[in-house]
C-alpha positions in Angstrom: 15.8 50.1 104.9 14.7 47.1 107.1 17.6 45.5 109.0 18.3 41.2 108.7 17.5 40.1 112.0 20.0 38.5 114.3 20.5 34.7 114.4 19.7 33.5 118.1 22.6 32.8 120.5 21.9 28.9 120.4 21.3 28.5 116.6 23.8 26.8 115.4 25.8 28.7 112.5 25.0 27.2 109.0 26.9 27.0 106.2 24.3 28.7 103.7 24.9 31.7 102.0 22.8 34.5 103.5 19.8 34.9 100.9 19.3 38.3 99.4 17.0 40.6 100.5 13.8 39.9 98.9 14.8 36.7 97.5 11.8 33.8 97.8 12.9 31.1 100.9 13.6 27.6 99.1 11.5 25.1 99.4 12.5 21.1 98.9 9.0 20.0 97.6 10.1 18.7 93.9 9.3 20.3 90.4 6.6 18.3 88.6 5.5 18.6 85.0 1.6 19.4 84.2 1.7 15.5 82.9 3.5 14.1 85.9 0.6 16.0 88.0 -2.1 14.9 85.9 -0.9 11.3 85.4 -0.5 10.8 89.5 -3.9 12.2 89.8 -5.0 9.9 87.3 -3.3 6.9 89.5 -4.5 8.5 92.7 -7.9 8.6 91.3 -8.4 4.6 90.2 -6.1 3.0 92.9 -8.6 4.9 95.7 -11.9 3.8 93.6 -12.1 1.3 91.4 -15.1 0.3 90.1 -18.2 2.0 91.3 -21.8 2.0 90.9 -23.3 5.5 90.6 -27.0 6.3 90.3 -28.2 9.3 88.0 -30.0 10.4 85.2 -28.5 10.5 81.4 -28.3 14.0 80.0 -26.4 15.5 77.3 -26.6 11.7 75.2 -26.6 12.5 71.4 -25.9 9.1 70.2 -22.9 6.9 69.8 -19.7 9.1 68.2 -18.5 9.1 64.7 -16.3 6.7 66.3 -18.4 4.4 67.9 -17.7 5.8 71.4 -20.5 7.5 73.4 -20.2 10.0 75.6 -22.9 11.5 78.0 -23.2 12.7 81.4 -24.8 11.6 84.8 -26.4 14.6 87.0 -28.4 14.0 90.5 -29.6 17.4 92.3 -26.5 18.7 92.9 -23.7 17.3 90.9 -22.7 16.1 87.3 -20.4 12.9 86.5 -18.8 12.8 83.0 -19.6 9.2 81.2 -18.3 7.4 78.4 -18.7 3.7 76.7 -16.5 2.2 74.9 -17.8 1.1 71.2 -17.1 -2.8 72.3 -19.1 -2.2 75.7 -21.9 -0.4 74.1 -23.2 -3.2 71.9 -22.9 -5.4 74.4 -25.0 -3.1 77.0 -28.5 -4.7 77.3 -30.1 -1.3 78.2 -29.1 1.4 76.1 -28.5 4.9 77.2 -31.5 7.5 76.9 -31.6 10.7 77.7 -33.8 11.5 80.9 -33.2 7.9 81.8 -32.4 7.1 85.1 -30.0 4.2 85.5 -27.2 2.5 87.4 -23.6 2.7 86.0 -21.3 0.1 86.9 -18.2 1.1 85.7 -13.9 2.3 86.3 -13.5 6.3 87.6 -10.5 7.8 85.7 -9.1 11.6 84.8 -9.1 12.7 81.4 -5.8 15.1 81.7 -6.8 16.6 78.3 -9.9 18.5 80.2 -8.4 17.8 83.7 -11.5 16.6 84.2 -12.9 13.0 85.9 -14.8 10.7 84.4 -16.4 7.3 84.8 -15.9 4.0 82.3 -19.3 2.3 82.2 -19.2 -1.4 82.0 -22.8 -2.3 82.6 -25.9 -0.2 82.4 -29.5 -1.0 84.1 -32.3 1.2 84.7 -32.9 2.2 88.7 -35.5 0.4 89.6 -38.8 -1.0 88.1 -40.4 2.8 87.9 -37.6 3.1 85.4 -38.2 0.0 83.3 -41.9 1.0 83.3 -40.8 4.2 81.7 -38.7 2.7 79.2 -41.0 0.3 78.2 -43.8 2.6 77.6 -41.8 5.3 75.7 -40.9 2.0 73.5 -44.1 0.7 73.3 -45.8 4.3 72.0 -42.9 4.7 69.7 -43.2 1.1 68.2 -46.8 1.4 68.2 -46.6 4.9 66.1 -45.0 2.8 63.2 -47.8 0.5 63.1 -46.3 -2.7 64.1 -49.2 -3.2 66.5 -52.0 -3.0 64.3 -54.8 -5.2 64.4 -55.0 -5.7 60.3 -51.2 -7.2 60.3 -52.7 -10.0 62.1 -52.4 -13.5 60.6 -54.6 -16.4 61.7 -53.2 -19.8 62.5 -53.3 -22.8 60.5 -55.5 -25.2 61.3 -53.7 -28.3 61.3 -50.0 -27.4 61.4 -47.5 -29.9 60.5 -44.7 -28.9 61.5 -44.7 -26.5 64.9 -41.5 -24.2 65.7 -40.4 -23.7 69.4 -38.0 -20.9 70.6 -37.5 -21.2 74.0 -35.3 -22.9 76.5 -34.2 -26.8 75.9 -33.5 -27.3 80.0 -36.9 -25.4 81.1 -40.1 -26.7 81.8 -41.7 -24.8 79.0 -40.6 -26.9 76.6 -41.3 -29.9 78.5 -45.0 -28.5 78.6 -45.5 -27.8 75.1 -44.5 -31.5 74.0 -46.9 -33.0 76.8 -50.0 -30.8 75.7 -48.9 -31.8 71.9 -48.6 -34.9 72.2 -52.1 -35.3 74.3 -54.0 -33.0 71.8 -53.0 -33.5 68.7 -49.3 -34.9 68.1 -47.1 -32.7 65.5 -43.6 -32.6 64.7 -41.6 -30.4 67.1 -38.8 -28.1 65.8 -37.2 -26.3 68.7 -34.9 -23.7 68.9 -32.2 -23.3 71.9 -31.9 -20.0 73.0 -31.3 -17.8 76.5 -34.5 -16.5 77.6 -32.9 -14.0 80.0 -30.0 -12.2 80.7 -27.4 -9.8 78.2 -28.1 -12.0 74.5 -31.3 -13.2 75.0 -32.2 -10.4 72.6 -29.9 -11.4 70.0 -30.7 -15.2 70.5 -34.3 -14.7 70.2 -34.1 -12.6 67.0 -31.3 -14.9 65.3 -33.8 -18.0 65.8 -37.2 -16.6 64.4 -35.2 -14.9 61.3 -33.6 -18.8 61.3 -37.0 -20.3 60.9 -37.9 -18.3 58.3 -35.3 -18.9 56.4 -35.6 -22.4 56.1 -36.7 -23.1 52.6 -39.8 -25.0 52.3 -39.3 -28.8 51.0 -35.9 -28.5 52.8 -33.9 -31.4 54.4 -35.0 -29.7 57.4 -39.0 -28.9 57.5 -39.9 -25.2 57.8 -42.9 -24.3 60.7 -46.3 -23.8 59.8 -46.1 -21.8 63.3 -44.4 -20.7 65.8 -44.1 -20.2 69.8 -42.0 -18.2 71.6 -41.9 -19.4 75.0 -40.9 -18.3 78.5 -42.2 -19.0 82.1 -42.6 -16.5 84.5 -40.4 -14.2 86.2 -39.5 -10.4 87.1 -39.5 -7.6 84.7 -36.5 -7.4 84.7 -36.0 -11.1 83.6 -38.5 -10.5 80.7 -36.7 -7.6 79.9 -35.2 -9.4 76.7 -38.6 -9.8 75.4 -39.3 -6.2 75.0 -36.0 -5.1 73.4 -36.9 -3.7 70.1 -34.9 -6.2 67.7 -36.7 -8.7 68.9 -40.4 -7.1 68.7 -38.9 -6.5 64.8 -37.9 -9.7 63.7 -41.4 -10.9 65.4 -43.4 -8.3 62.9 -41.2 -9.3 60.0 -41.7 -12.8 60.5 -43.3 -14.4 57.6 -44.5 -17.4 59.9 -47.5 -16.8 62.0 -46.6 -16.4 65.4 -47.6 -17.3 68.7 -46.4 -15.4 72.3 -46.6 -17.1 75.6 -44.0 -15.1 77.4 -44.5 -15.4 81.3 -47.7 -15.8 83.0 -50.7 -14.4 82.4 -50.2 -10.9 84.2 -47.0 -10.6 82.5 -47.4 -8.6 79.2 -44.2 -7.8 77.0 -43.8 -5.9 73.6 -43.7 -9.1 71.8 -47.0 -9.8 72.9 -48.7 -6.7 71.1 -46.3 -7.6 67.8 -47.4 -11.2 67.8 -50.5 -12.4 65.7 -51.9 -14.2 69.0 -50.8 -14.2 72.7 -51.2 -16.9 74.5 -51.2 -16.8 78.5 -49.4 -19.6 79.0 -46.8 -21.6 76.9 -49.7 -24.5 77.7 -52.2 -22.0 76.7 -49.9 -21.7 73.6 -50.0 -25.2 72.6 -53.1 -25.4 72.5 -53.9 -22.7 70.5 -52.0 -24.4 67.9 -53.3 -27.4 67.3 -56.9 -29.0 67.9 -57.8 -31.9 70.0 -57.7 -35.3 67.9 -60.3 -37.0 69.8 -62.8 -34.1 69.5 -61.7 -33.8 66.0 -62.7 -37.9 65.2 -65.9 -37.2 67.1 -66.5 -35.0 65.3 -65.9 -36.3 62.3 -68.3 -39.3 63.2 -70.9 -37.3 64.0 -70.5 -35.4 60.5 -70.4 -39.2 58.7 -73.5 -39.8 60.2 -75.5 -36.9 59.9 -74.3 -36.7 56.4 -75.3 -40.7 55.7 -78.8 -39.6 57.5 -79.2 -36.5 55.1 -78.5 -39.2 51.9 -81.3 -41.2 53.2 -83.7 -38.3 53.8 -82.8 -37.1 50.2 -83.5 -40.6 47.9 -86.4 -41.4 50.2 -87.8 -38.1 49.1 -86.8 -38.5 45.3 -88.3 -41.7 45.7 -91.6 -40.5 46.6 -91.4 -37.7 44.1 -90.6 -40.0 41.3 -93.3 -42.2 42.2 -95.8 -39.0 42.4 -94.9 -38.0 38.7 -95.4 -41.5 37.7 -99.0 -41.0 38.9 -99.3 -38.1 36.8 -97.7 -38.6 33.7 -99.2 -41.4 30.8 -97.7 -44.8 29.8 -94.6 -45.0 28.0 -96.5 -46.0 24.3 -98.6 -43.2 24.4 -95.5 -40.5 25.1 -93.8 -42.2 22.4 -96.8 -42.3 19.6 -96.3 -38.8 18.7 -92.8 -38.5 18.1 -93.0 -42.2 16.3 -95.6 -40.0 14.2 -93.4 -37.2 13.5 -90.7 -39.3 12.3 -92.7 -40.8 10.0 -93.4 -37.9 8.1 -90.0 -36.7 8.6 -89.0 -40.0 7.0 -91.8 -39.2 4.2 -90.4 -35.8 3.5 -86.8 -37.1 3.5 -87.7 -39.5 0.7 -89.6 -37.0 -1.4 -87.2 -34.4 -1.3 -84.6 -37.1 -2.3 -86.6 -38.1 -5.1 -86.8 -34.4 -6.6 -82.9 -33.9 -5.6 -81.8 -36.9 -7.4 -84.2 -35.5 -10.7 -83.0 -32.3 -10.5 -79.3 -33.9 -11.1 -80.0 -35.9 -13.8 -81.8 -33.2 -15.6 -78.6 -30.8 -15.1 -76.5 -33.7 -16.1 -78.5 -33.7 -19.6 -78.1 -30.5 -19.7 -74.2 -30.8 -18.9 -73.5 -33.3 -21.4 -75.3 -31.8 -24.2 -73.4 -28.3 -23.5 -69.9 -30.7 -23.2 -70.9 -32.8 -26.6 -71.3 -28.8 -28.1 -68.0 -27.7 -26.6 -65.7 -31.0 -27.4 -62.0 -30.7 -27.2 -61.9 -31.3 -31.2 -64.4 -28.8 -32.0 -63.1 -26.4 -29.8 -59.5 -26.7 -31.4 -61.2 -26.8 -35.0 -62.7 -23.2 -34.0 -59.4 -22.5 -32.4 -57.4 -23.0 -35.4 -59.7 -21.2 -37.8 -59.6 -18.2 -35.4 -56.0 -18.3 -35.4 -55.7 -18.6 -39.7 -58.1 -15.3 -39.3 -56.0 -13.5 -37.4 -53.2 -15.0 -39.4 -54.2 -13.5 -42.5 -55.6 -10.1 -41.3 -51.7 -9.8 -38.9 -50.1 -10.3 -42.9 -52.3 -7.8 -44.3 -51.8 -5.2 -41.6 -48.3 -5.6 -42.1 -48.5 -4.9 -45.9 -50.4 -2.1 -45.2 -48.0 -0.3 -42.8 -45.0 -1.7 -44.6 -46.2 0.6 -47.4 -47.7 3.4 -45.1 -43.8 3.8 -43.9 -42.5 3.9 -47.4 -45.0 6.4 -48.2 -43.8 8.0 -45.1 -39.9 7.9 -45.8 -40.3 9.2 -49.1 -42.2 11.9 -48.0 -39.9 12.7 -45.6 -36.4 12.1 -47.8 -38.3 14.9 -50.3 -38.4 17.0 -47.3 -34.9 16.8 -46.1 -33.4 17.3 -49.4 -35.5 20.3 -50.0 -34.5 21.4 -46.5 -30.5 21.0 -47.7 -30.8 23.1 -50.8 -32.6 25.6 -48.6 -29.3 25.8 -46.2 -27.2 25.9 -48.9 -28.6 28.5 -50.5 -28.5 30.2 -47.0 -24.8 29.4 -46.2 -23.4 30.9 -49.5 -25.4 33.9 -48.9 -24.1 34.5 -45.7 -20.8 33.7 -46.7 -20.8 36.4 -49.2 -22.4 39.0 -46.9 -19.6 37.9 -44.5 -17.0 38.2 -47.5 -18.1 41.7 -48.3 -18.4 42.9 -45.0 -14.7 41.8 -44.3 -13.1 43.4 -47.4 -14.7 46.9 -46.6 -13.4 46.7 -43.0 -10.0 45.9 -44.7 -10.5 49.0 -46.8 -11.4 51.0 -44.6 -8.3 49.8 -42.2 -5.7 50.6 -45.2 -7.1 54.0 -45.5 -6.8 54.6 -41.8 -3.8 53.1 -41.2 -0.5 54.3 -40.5 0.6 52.4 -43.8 -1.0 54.8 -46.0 0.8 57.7 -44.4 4.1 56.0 -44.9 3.2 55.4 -48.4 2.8 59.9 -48.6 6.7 59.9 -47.4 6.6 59.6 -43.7 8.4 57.2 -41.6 8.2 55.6 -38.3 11.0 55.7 -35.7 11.1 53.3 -33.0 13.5 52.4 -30.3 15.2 49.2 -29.3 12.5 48.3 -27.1 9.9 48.9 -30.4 8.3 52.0 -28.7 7.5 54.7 -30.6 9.3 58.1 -30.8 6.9 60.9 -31.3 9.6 63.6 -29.9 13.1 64.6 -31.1 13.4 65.0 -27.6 13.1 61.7 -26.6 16.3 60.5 -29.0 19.7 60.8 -27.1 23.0 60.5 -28.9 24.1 57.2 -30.1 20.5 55.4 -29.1 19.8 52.9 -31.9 16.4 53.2 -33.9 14.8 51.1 -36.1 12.9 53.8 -39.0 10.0 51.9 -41.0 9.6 53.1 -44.5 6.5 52.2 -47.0 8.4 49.6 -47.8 10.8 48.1 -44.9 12.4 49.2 -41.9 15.8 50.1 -41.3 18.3 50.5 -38.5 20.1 53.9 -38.1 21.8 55.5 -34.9 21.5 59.1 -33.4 24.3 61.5 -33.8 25.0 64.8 -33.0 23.7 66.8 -29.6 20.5 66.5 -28.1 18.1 68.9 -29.1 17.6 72.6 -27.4 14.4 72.4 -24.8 11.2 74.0 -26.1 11.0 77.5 -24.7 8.4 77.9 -22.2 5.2 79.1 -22.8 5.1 83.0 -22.0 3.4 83.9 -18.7 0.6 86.1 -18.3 1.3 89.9 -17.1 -0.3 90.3 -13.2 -0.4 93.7 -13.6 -3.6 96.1 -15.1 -3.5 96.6 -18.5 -3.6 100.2 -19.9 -6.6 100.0 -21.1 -8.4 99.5 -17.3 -10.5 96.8 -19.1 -10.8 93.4 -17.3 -10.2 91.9 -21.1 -7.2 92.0 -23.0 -7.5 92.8 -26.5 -8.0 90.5 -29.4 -4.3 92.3 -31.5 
């Protein structure tokens, strides 16, 4: 066993229990909870960092959370950072996350104690560096592009003469300022603008709320919808354009039911709504004057068509003129073009008065004709003949009635002859059956008196009943004292049974099992 070792001379004593052997040495380093560790980790953590700004590429993003919340990761060659974005932050974030993107988070380092795990709280997200942009861009533009927004047959051409011309762009730039002055020295319209941000965080949203605004206005309105419209910006970085290419507003640009007109930056520049737009301008100058014609070319123009269209009327009754003047040449006088038809109506006029000649004979004869047949057919001959007619039919009605007046006498004596030869007939028939019937019945009756039980009371029998009027055949079935009713030939009376009962009937004798003496199988007949 090992031995405790000695205290040195100059050591002062203590007043300490000695420890047990084995027994861990104490320590005065305090007892914390897991949460008390992870909570002053957590407060380490933010008080030494703050906010950051960390460079990576997005992995692991599968979209916002059920909740809102997103939640990906940032990884470089040799390390991986935990990421999250708050729901409020995210659709507020200009760039959104996408996976392989590499971008710059701006944002809070924390612990999660619940993975004891660290994690960063992105406030802002940009892509690193123009390369990245590019990227973006292009991965939106082929995506965009796939869904046919950029197609060439969803162009719209623009109005001619616009009346009323809808501006989105900045009120304090000098875009706007442009636009009016090239307006106004072209061709002046009325100007609607529309105030938005042309860069930074809700240019986007801005940009989209204004063109879905103009085409909302209802035409006829108190306020004038656009004919067309120009979405304006001047120059600057790509990242300064970048609102221009977010897909929201490339959307509400192909849904708008206006034509529309891009002059986003300067001619180099090129931005999504460009390809979504039905014509791009270069400038917002360039834009203007796409949009409406020049008004002095226009009345030049105009003159020059009023003359050459005043020269073509001359050209055209000068030749008439000579063509008229030709056919005069050819053609004879007026009297001599007119003899023939003159002619023709002549004998038209001839023929007219002929055939009305014959028409107007042909009437009278068939009004003769009419009249005669009417003087024929007057009313009072008609009713003369009428009337006779009627005494005709008069006489021959009253003599066909006669006729079948007597017919049906005929007839009803005929047939009262028949029915009361019929009725003799049936009563001749009835009696006879009624005798048949009669004789039938009385040999029945004889022949029921001779079968009868009367006829055998009438040799001397009797008939003994009970109470009950059942019959008693057997002496045996009489007990002492049972009252009977006995029916003579005559009448019945009552009587009651005396005496004892009558002996039972000996039995019948039983046959003899054993062989007769004769060894016959048959007994003999003695």
């Amino acid at each position: 066993m090992a031995k405790r070792p000695t205290k040195p001379a100059d050591e002062p004593a203590s007043d300490d229990p000695p420890l047990p052997i084995g027994a861990p040495p104490q320590s005065n380093v305090p007892e914390l909870s897991v949460s008390e560790l992870a909570n002053a980790l957590k407060r380490t953590v933010e008080d030494r960092f703050g906010h950051v700004r960390v460079r990576g590429e997005i992995t692991n993003y599968r979209g916002p959370h059920s909740s809102g919340h997103v939640y990906f990761s940032l990884k470089d060659q040799n390390a991986r950072l935990d990421a999250v974005i708050w729901k409020t932050t995210f659709f507020r974030l200009r760039v959104k996350p996408q996976e392989g993107l590499e971008v710059v988070a701006t944002g809070k380092i924390t612990t999660f104690p619940g993975k004891s795990s660290y994690q960063i709280v992105i406030d802002t997200l940009e892509p690193a560096g123009a390369g990245a942009l590019m990227a973006l861009l292009d991965e939106r533009r082929k995506r965009l592009a796939a869904e046919g927004l950029f197609d060439a047959e969803r162009k719209r051409p623009l109005p001619f003469l616009p009346a009323v011309v809808g501006v989105v762009t900045s009120p304090t730039g000098a875009v706007i300022r442009d636009i009016l002055h090239r307006l106004l020295d072209r061709f002046p319209r009325r100007v609607l603008v529309w105030p938005v941000r042309v860069q930074g965080e809700s240019c986007a949203a801005e940009v989209t709320a204004a063109i879905e605004g103009f085409n909302a206005l209802p035409p006829g309105g108190p306020i004038p919808r656009p004919d067309v419209l120009i979405v304006a910006r001047g120059g600057g970085s790509l990242e300064d354009l970048w609102g221009f290419n977010e897909e929201i507003v490339v959307r509400a640009a192909a849904a708008s039911a206006i034509p529309l007109v891009s002059a986003i930056g300067h001619e180099t520049d090129t931005t999504l709504i460009d390809f979504v737009s039905d014509l791009r301008a270069p400038t917002p100058t360039g834009a203007a004057e796409k949009c409406v014609p020049v008004r002095a070319e226009l009345i030049e123009q105009t003159a020059v068509l009023a003359r050459r269209l005043s020269g073509a009327e001359r050209r055209l009754l000068d030749a008439h003129r000579r063509h008229l003047v030709s056919l005069q040449r050819v053609l004879p006088a007026g009297p001599q073009l007119l003899m023939h038809p003159f002619q023709r109506s002549d004998r038209a006029g001839e023929r007219l008065r002929a055939a009305l000649r014959r028409a107007l004979d042909a009437r009278r004869l068939r009004l003769s004709h009419l009249t005669h047949v009417l003087a024929r057919h007057s009313p009072q001959a008609e009713l003369a003949r009428a009337s006779e007619r009627l005494k005709g039919l008069h006489a021959r009605l009253r003599q066909g009635l006669s006729a079948r007046m007597a017919l049906a006498r005929r007839e009803a004596d005929g047939a009262q002859r028949r029915v009361d030869h019929a009725e003799q007939r049936l009563r001749s028939a009835y009696f006879r059956i009624i005798a048949d019937r009669q004789a039938r019945l009385d040999r029945l009756d004889q022949l029921r008196r001779m079968l009868g039980y009367e006829s055998v009371l009438a040799r001397g029998f009797a008939l003994v009943r009970d109470e009950q009027g059942t019959v008693l055949r057997l002496a045996r079935d009489v007990t002492p004292g049972m009252a009977m009713a006995i029916q003579f030939a005559d009448s019945a009376v009552r009587a009651r049974a005396e005496g004892d009962a009558p002996p039972e009937p000996p039995a019948p004798p039983r046959p003899k099992r054993g062989k007769d003496k004769t060894g016959g199988g048959q007994g003999t007949l003695f």
